[in-house]
C-alpha positions in Angstrom: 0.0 0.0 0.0 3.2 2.1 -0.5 2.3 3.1 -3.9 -0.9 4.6 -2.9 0.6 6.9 -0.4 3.2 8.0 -3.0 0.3 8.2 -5.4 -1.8 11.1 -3.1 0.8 13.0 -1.5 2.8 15.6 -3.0 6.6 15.7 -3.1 7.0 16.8 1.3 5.7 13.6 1.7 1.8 15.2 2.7 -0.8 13.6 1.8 -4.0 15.7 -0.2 -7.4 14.7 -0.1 -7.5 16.2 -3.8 -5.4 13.4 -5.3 -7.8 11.2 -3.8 -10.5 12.6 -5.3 -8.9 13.3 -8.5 -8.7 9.1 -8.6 -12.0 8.7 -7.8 -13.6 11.1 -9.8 -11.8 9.1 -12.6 -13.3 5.9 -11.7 -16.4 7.6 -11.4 -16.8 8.6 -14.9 -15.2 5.4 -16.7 -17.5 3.0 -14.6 -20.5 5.6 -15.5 -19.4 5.1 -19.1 -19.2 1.5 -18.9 -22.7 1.2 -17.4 -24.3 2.7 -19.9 -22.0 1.2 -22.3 -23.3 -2.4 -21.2 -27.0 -1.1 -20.7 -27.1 0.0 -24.3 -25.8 -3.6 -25.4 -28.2 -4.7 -23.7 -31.1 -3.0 -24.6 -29.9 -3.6 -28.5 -29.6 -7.7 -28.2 -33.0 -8.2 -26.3 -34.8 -6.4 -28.1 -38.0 -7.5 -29.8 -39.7 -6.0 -32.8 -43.2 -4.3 -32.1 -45.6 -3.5 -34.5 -49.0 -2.5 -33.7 -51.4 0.1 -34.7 -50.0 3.0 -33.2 -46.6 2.2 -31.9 -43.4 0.8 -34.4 -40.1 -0.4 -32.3 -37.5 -1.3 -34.8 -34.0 -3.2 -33.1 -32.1 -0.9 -34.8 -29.2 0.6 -33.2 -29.3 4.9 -32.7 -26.3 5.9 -31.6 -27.6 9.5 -30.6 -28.3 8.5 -26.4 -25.4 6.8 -26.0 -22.9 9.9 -27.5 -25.6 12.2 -25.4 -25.2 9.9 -22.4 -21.2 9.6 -22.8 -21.0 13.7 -23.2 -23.0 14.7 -20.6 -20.5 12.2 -18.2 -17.6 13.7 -19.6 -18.6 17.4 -19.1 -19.6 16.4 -15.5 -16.3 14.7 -15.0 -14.7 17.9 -16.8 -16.6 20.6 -14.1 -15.7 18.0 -11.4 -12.2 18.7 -12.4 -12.3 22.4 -12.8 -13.7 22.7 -9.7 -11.1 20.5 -7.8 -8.3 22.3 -9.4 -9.5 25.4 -7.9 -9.1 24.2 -4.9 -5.9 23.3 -5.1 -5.1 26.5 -6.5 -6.9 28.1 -3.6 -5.2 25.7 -0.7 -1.8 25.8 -1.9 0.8 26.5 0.4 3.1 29.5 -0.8 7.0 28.5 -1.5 8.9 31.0 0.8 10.7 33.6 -1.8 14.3 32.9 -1.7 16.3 36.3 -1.4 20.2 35.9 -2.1 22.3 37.8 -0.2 24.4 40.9 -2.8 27.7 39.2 -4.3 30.5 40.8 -3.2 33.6 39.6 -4.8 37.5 39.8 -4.0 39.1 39.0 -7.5 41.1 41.9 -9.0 41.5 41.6 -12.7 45.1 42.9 -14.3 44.7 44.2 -17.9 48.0 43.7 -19.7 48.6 45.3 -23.2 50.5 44.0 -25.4 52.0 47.0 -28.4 52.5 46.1 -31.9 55.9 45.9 -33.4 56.8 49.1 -35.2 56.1 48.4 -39.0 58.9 48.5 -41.6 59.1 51.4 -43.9 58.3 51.6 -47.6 62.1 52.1 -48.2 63.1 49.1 -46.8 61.5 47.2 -49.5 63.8 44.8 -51.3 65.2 46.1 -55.4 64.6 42.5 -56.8 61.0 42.2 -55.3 60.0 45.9 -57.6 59.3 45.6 -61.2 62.1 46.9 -63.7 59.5 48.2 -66.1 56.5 50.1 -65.2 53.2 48.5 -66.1 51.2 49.7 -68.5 
């Protein structure tokens, strides 16, 4: 029975009557669904033709009660929900804010610069590297 304590309490270890009812609320509606599930399947394979003067029952099956019947369970399991989650909007405890204390640190940074070497004049260009001829 571990699993079911993990399964309704939150991550303190506390247990919440809302995940309890978050579970049942669950079974509710899929047992409502299968009831009506089996009572239509029931209803379709006993059924006996009728025919009299003013009244015709044909064993023919109409899906339109059961999709009625399985939205109208859903949309109360839906409310049920949003209603639930409300409250554990409403009843949740607050996380105290965490406030840091300022930064202060100790490290000095040295900037070192580093110069260029001085660049070589345009007389200092070697004779054989200049063209003999001018171009053009």
């Amino acid at each position: 029975m571990k699993w079911l304590r993990e399964a309704i309490s939150d991550e303190t270890g506390q247990a919440d009557i809302a995940y309890a009812a978050i579970a049942l609320l669950t079974l509710s509606a899929t047992l409502s669904l299968g009831f009506v599930s089996l009572m239509q399947a029931i209803s379709y394979f006993r059924c006996v033709p009728l025919v009299k003067a003013d009244v015709v029952v044909n064993c023919a099956f109409d899906p339109l009660p059961m999709g009625q019947a399985a939205g109208l369970i859903f949309a109360a399991f839906a409310s049920l929900i949003a209603s639930l989650s409300g409250y554990m909007l409403a009843t949740r405890k607050q996380r105290p804010q965490v406030t840091q204390a300022p930064v202060t640190s100790t490290v000095t940074t040295t900037a070192t610069t580093i110069q260029p070497a001085p660049a070589e004049a345009a007389t200092d260009v070697d004779a054989t590297v200049l063209p003999s001829k001018p171009m053009g």
